[in-house]
N, C-alpha and C positions, 0 to 999 in steps of 0.2 A: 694511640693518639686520636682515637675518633672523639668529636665530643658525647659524654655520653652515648658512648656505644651501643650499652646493654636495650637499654631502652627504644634508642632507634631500632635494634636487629626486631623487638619486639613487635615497634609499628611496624617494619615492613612485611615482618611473617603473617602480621592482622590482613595488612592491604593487598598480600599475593597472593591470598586466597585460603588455603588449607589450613585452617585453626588446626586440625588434625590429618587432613591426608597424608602426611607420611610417618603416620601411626604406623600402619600396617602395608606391611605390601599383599598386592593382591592372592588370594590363595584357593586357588582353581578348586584344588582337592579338598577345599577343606582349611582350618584353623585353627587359632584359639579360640576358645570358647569365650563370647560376651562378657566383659563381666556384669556383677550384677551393679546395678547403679544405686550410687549414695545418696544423701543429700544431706548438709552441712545441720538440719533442723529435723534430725530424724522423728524428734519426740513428737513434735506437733502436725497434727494432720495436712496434708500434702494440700495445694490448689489445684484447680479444673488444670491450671498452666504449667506446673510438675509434672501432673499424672501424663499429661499430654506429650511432655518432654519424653519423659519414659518411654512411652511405646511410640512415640517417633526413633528412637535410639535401640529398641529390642524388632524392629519390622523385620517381618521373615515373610517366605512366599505363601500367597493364596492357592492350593490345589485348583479353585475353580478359577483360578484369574491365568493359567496355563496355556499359551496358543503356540502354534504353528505360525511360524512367521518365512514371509519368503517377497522380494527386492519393496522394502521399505525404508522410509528415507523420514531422518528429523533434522531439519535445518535449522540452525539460528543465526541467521545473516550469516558471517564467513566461513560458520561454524558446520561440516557436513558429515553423517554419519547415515551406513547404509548397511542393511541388515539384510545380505543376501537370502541365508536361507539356514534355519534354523526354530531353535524354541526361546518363547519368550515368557517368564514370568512374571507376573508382577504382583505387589508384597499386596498384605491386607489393608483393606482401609482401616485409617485413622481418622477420627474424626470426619468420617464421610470423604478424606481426602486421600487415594490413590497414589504414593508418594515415590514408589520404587518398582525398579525394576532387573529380572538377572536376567542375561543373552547368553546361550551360547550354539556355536554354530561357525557360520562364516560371517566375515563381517567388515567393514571396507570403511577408516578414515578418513577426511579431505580436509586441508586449509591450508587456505594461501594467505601468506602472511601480504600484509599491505603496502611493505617497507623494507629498502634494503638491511636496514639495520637488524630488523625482527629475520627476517632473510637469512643474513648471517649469525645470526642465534641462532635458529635452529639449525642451520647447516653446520654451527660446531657440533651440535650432537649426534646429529643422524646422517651429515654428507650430505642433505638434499636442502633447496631450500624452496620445497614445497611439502607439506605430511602430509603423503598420499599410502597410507598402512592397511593391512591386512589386520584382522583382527578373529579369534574363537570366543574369547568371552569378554564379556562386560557387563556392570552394576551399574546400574543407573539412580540416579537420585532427584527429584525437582519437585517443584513446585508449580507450575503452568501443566498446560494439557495436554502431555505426552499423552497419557491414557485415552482420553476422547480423543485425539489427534491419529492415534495409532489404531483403537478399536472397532473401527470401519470394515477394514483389511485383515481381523485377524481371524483363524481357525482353531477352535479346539485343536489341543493336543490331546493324544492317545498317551501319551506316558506321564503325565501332570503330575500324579501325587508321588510315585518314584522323582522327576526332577526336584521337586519342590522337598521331599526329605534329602534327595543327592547335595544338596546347595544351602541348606540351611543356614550352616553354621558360617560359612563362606557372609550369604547375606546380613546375619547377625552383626556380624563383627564390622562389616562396612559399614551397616545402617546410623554406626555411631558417629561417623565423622563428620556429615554434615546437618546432624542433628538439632543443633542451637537453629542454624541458618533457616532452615525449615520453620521451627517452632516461632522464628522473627515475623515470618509471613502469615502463620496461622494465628498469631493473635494481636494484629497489629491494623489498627485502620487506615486504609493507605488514602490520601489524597488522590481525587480523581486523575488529576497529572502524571502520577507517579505508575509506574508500569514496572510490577513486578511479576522476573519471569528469572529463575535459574533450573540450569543443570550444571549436573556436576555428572559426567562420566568415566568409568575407572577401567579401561582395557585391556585385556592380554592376550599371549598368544599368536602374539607378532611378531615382526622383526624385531622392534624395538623393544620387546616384553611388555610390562604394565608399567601404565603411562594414564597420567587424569588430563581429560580434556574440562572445559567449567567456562560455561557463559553466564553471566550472572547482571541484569541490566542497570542493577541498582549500585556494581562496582565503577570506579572513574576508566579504566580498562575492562569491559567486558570479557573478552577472551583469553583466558589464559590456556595454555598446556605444560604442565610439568610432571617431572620422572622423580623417583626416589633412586640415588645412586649411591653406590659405595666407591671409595678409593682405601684401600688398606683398613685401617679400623674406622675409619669415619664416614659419618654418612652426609651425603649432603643432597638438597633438594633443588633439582635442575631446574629453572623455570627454562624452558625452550623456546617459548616467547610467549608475547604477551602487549594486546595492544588495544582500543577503543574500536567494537564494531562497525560496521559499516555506517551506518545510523547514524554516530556521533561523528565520525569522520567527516559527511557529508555537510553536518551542523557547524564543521570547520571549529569544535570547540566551543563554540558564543555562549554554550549553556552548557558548562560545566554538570559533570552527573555526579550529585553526590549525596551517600546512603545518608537517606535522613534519620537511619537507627542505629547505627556504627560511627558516624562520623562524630569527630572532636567540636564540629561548626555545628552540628544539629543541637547538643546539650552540652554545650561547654561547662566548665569547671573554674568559677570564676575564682574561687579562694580553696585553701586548705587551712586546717587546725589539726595537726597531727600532736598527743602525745605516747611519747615511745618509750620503753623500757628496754635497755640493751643488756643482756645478759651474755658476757663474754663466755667462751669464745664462739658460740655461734647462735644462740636465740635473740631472737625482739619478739617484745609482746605491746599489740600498739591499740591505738584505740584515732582513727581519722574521722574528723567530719569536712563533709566537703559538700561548697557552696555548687552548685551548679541550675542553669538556667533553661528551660526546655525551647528550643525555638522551632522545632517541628513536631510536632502535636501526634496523636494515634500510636505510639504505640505502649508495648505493657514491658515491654524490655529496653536493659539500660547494661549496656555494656561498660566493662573497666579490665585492665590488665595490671596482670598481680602476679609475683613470683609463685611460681607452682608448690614450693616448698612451703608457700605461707597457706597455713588454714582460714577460711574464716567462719568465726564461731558465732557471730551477730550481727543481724545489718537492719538498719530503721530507716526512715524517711518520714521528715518530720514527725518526729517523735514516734510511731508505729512502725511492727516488726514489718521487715518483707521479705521475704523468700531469698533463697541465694541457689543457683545453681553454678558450682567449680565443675568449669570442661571435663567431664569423665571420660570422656573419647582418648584423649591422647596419654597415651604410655607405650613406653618404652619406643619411643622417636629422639628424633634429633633435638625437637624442642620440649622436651621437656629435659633434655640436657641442657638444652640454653638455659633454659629455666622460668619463661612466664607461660601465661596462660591467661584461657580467658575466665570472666568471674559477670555472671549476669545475675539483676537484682528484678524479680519479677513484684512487679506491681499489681494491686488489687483489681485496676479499671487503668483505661488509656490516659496517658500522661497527656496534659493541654498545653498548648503553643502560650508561650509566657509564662509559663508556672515554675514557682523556684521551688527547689528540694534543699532541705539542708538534710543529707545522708550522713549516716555514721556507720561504719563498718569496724567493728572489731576481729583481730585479728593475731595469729601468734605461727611461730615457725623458724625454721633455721636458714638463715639468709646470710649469715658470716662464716668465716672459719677462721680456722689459728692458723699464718701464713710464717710467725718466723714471732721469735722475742717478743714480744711486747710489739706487735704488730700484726694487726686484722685483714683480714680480705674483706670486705664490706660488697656485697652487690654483686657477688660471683654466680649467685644463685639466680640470678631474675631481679627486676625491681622492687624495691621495698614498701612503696605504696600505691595505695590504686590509680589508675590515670586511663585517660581513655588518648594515648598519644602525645604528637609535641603540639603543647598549647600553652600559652603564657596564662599563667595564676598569680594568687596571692599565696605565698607561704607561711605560715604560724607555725613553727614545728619547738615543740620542748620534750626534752630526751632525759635521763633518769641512768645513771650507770654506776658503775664502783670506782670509787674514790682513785686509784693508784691508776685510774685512764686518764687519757686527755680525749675530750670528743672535740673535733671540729665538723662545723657542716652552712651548707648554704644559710644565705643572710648574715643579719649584722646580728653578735649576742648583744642582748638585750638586758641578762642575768644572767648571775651561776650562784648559787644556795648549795650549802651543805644540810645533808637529812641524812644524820646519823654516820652509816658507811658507805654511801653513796652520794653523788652530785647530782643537781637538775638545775639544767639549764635551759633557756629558751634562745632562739633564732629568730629574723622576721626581716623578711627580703625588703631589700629595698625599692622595690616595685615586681609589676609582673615577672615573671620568667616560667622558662619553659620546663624544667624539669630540678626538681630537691636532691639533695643525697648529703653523707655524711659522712666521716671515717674516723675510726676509735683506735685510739696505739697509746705506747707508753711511752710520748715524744717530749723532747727538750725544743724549745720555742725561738725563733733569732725574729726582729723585725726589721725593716726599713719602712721610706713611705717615697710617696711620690706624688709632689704636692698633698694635696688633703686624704689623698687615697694612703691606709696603711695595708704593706704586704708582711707575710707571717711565713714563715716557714716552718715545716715541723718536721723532726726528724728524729731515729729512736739510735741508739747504741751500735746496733747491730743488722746486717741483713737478714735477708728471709733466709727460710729454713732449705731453698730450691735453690739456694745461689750457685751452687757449685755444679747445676743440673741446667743453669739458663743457657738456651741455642743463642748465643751474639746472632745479633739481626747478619745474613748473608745474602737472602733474598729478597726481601720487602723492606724497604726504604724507610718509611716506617709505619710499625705494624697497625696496621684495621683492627684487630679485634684482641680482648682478653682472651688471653689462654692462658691453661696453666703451663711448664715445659714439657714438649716431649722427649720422653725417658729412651726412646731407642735411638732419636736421633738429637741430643740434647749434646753441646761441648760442653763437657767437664774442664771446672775452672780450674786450674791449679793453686793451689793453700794462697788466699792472701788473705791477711790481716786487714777487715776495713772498718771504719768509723764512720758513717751518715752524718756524725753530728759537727766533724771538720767543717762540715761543707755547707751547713745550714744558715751561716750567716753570707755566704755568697750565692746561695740560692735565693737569698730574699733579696739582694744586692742588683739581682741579673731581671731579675721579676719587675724591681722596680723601674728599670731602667730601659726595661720593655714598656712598662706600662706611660711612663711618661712618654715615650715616643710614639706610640700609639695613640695619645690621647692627642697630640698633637696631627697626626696623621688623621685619624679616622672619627678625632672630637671626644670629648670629654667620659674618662671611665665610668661603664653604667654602673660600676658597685661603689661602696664606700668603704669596702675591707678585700683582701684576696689573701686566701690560705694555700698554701702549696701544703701536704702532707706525703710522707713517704710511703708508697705506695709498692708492694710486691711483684714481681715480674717485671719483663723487659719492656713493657710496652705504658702509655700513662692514657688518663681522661681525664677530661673536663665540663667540669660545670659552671653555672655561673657562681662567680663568686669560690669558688674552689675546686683546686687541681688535686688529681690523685697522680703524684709524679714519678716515674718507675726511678726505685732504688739506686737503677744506674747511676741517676743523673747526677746524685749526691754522691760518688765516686771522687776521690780527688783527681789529677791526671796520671801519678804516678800509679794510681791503684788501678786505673785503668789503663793502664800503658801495660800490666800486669797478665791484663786475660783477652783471652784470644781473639778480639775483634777484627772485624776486617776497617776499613779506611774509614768508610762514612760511617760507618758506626761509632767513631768516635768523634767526628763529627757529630753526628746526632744527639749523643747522651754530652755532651761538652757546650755546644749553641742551639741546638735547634729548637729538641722536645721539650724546651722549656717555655721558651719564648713563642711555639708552637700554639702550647694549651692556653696561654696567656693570650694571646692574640684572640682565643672564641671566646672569651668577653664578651669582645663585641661581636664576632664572627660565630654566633651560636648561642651567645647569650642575650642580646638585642633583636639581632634579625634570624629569624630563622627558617628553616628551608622548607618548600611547598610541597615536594612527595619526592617521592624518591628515586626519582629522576634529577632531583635539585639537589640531591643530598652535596653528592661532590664538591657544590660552588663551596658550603664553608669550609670544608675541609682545604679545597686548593688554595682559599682567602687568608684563612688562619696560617698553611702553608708558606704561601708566599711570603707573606707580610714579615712571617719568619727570616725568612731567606733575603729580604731586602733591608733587615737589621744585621744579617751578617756579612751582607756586602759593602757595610759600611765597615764591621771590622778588618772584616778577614774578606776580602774581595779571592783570593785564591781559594780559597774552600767555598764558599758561594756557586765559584762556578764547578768547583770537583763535586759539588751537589747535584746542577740543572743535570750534567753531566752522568753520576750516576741513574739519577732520574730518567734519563733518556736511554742508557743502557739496561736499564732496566727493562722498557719496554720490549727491545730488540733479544731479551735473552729469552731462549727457551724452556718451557716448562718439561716435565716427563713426558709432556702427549707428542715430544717435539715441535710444536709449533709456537712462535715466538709469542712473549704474553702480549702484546697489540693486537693477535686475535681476541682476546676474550671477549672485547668489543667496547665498544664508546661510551663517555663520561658518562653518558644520560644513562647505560643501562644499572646505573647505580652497585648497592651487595647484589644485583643478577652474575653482576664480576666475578664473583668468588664462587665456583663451581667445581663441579669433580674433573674437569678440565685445567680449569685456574685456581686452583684451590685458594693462591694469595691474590686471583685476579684485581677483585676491590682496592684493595690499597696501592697496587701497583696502578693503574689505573687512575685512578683516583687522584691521587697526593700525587704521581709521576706526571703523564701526562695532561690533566689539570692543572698543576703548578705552571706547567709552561703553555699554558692556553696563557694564563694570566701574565706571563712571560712576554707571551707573541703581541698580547694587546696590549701593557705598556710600552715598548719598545716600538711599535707600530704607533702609537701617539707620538714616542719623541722622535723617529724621522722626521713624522710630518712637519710638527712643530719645526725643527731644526730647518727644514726642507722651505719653512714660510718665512723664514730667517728668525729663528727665536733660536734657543739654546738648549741644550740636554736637558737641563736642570729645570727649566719652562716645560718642555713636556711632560717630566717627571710630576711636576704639580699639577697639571691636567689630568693625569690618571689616580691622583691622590684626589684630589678633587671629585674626580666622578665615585668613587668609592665612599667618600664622607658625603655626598649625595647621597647613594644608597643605603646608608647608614642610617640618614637623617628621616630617609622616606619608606624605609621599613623598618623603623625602631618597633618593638613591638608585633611586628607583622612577619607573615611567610613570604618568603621570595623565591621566585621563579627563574630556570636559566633566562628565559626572555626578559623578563624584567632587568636582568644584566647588561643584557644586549643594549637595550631601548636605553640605558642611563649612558652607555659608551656612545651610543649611535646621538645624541643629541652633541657629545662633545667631538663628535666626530670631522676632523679637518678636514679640507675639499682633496690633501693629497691621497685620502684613502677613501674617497668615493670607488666605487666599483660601476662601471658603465653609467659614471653619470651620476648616481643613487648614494643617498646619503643611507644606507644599509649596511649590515652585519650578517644579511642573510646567508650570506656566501660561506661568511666564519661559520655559522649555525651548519649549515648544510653540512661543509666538508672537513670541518676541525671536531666540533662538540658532537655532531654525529657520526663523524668520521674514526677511522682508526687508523690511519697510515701515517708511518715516517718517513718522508720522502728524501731524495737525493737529489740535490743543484748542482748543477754544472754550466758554463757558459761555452757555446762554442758556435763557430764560423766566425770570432770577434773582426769584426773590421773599423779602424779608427782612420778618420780621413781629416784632413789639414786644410782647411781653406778659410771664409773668412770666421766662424766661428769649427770650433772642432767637433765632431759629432762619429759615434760609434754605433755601430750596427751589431746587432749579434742574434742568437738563438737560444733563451735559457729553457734549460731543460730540467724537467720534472720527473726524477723516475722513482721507481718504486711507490706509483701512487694511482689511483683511480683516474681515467681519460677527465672525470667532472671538477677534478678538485681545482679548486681556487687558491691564491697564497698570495699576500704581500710579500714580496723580498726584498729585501738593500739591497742598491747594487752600488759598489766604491771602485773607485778610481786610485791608479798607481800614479803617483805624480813623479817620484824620484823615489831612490833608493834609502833615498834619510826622511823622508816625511812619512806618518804614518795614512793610510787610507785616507781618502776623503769619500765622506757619502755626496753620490752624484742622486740619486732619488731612489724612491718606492717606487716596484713597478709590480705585476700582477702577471702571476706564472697563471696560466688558465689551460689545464691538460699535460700533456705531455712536452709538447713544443710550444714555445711561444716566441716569436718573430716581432723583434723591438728596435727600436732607433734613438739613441739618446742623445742632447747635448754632455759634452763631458769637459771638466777644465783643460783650459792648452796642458800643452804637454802632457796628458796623460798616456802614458806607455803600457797600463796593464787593466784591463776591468779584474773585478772579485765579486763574487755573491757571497752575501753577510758573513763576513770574515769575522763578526763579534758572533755568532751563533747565536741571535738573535729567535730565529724560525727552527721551529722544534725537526729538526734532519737528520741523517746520518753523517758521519764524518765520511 
């Protein structure tokens, strides 16, 4: 259910650092040998900024650059590394520049995270929540002046050209992973403002094993450290934290740091004109141009991410060829199982502030596969064209396929021409958006519409070829990311007979009937078409203007009453995941989110929005939802520890770890969903509380949402920027000490992670000339700082239901209150609607 999954895990593996670190784990003894490096334009001779690529990426050690090293110290603001006593090599110069370096010996890590939350990130991994390690070897990599910094204090070493052949191969192989990064600084004019300074260090030999620490000034988070880990066959990449050094801290944020040669806002991509050739069941051969605008001037590189499976065979800017370097670094990792990579287009001279590029990249590769009958997997492989992240563009896309498919894909078609034994059609979005995609199957068509908007369904014969191998969702609520099944721990469906295309005229039926509610709610649909297509596997995605909707959904109920699902999984594929993907329309296809700490907000929006259409059906299943949602949190993983450790909304896919492996989604969609829970329902007390009505509060938080809709159409949104749209509507009975603020929710919900328990005790209710109760509410299982609005209602008699007597504000553990309550009231309650995300 994520929107556009693929491509988000893309940007975040760009922005957390390691295009390639966990290529390779560290290899003290020794490795595989380097490979040799390609390049896509073998025929014609290499530039000064290839050759340079190269022996940045083959750097091995200097025998005469060999010293003796003994208590030396490289700090980068939080970042402390100390090199008791040992040998230090460092690689040959490149280009006059000094670039690497191999330790081994003894050697002593330090950082103290800034923040509880980073705090408890790493303390999931290591028990501590300070990285004070022991270290024997470590690879160094940078750009600033370790070298001059370090070569003061150093001594020849007596054993040089023995370490320096001991480690070669060792060096070789590292020297490729932060090889582009490098080559950015070395031929790039930087603004005198601009302060470029990275390391990247790769340790071992510790407690912890090998582990990359990486400061890097020109990232929005300077300090990262993460581990390459395994759980059973899978590997995943720990980030242990990761936060903005001291420096920007201190800057309180006001000036945003952001890479003016990576970033989506330096050289945006204001339109595309893709045409594609689909060659079932798994090649395209495509040919893109794309408009893009340079607004920070200096450098010679131009970053894009592109599925690793795809080649590219040609790339121009404005009309002349230009070099193409595909990340050679990473093989055999994690991400090149994901499937993108990066793709850098090297220019002849430094690119100037203002200057447009109309680029063309031609390109071919295997990005589909045969998923079941006449039905594609589309995108399984990585993204299908270049993009440098989420950024709203213009779309042109026309596609070329064999007659007996049905293509559908972003935007409104425009055409469909027959050529011979093949169709071509064209697309073209109805304005910006953030990300294209398409899906090809041999489906049968149903329509509705809703108002001017028409909704499509598509749907083929038959399921996928895996159906009888799909795990029914038992852990994650619903699921974060494509997978394919896994086969050891996969339920085996038992023989049913199903038909997708039963279902396809009530799939377009339930779409529409989201979307009209939604447009009502949140303002008028941004598309003028929406395509649902049957999509393989148990989980769906969304784009603007078209859902890839998992096969489930199109189950009838008896076909699903059939196979083994647990409760809300039928809940799920029956209301939710439909009306889910439909809802990021607007919730991912309008506004979209600011990094990836923000991610969560559309996902819990799109969520929610969901769950507040089926509490108008199904109000029982609604709440067997918030409910599952909430036990979700409280169950534990294999590490034993309940998934509320993984940690808080903001730390985004950091969720999903060799800890939490489903942490993200649970996280995310669970606890998310009832942030946005806590703060409607915190609006209608108030309101009620000012003497207005449920149904009056209920449009104050529909209201502030169609705010933020209206004022980030187009734009990235921030969790603050959420806050600040709630805190303007915010009623005097949810001030917090006075202060019309959210900050409290900020602090101890969105970066918090506890589910707490409410109890009332010492109740004392006294009778004189107005009636008024005393008591002590209590907060446990939760942090001495957290803050919480709670309902507190009144027992009046035995036939009336609750009456809310006010919001009041648990603060710690105890909190000591006085309340007016109605006569007669014989019983207080704390929010007996379980309103506040708690334990039972």
């Amino acid at each position: 259910m994520v929107f556009c999954g693929r491509t988000i895990r893309t940007c975040v593996v760009l922005l957390l650092l390691l295009a390639g670190a966990a290529a390779q784990t560290f290899a003290p003894s020794g490795g595989r040998q380097a490979e040799t490096p390609s390049n896509p334009q073998t025929q014609a001779p290499v530039s000064a900024v290839v050759r340079l690529y190269h022996e940045l990426r083959t750097a091995t050690i200097d025998p005469t650059q060999v010293f003796h090293v003994r208590e030396l110290a490289i700090d980068r603001e939080d970042l402390h590394v100390f090199f008791t006593d040992g040998t230090l090599g460092f690689t040959r110069a490149v280009d006059g520049h000094i670039t690497g370096a191999f330790f081994s010996g003894e050697g002593e890590v330090l950082v103290r995270p800034p923040d509880s939350a980073e705090r408890a990130s790493l303390g999931l991994f290591t028990g501590n929540g300070v990285l004070n390690d022991q270290f024997a070897e470590a690879f160094l990599r940078f750009t600033d002046d370790v070298y001059k910094e370090l070569r003061p204090n150093l001594q020849q070493a007596d054993n040089a050209a023995a370490f320096a052949s001991r480690n070669e191969i060792t060096v070789r192989n590292m020297a490729s992973v932060d090889s582009l990064r490098l080559l950015n600084t070395y031929t790039s004019s930087f603004p005198a403002n601009v302060r470029d300074r990275f390391l990247h260090i790769r340790v071992a030999g510790g407690r912890l094993g090998a582990y990359d620490l990486q400061y890097d000034s020109l990232a929005e988070e300077q300090i990262v450290v993460g581990k390459l880990s395994t759980r059973g066959q899978t590997s995943y990449y720990d980030l242990l934290m990761s936060f903005p050094g001291r420096a920007a801290r201190v800057s309180k944020g006001e000036a945003r740091v952001i890479n003016p040669w990576k970033s989506s806002e330096a050289a945006p991509i204001e339109s595309y004109r893709i045409a594609a050739e689909l060659i079932p069941p798994q090649e395209i051969d495509a040919d893109a141009h794309l408009k893009v605008r340079v607004r920070n001037g200096g450098q010679r590189l131009l970053y894009f991410v592109l599925s690793r499976w795809l080649q590219v065979k040609e790339a121009q800017a404005n009309g002349k060829p230009v070099e193409v370097l595909q990340n050679e670094s990473v093989t055999g990792s994690a991400l090149e199982r994901e499937g993108n990579d990066e793709v850098a287009l090297v220019f002849p001279e430094p690119l100037r502030a203002g200057q447009e590029l109309d680029i063309e990249l031609k390109y071919r590769g295997k990005v589909m596969m045969q998923a079941g009958e006449g039905l594609l997997y589309v995108g399984s492989r990585g993204t299908w064209y270049p993009n440098r992240g989420m950024a709203f563009a213009n779309f042109d896309l026309q596609f070329r396929w064999p007659s007996q498919w049905t293509l559908v894909a972003t935007g409104k078609r425009v055409s469909l021409d027959t050529l011979g034994s093949q169709l071509v059609g064209r697309w073209i979005s109805d304005g910006p958006i953030p990300l294209a995609g398409f899906n090809l199957g041999q489906y049968t068509r149903k329509s509705a519409k809703a108002g001017t908007v028409t909704i499509d369904s598509y749907a083929t014969g038959s399921m996928e070829y895996s159906f009888a191998r799909h795990s029914a969702p038992s852990s994650t609520g619903i699921p974060g990311r494509i997978q394919e099944p896994d086969e050891q721990t996969a339920v085996v469906m038992p023989p049913v007979d199903v038909n997708p295309l039963q279902m396809g005229q009530k799939v377009a039926d339930r779409a529409a009937q989201a979307v009209q509610q939604y447009s009502q709610w949140f303002g008028p649909c941004p598309y003028s078409t929406l395509a649902l297509t049957q999509f393989p596997g148990p989980v769906s995605q969304g784009w603007p203007g078209l859902v890839f909707l998992s096969g489930m959904v199109f189950l009838t109920p008896e076909e699903r009453a059939r196979t083994p699902m647990i409760d809300f999984a039928r809940i799920l594929y029956s209301e939710l995941m439909e009306t889910h993907e439909t809802a990021h329309q607007w919730w991912g296809g309008v506004v979209s989110w600011g990094g990836y700490r923000d991610q969560w907000l559309l996902e819990a929006l799109a969520n929610y929005s969901a769950l507040m259409l089926l509490e108008r059906s199904h109000p029982t299943e609604y709440r067997a939802s918030l409910d599952y949602y909430r036990n979700e949190l409280l169950r534990k993983s294999e590490n034993g520890r309940p998934y509320l450790d993984a940690g808080p909304v903001s730390l985004g896919v950091r969720l999903s770890s060799s800890q939490f492996p489903d942490g993200y989604p649970i996280i995310s969609y669970g606890r998310g969903t009832w942030l946005f829970h806590m703060l409607r329902h915190m609006l209608r007390d108030a309101v009620v509380a000012q003497g207005g009505t449920p149904q009056a509060g209920d449009e104050l938080f529909l209201r502030t949402l169609r705010t933020l809709r209206e004022r980030f159409s187009l734009k990235q949104i921030t969790t603050r920027d959420v806050l600040a749209a709630f805190e303007e509507a915010l009623p005097r009975p949810l001030y917090y000490e006075n202060s019309k603020s959210l900050d409290w929710f900020m602090d101890g919900w969105i970066k918090g992670t506890s589910v707490p328990r409410y109890s009332l005790a010492d109740v004392k209710i006294s009778k004189t000339a107005t009636t008024m109760a005393s008591f002590t509410l209590r907060q446990d299982d939760a942090p001495d700082g957290l803050v919480t609005s709670v309902p507190i209602y009144a027992v009046v008699s035995s036939e009336s239901h609750p009456v809310l007597v006010s919001r009041v504000f648990a603060d710690g553990i105890e909190t000591q209150l006085r309340l007016r309550v109605p006569a007669g009231t014989r019983k207080l309650l704390v929010d007996p609607n379980h309103t506040v995300l708690s334990r039972k």
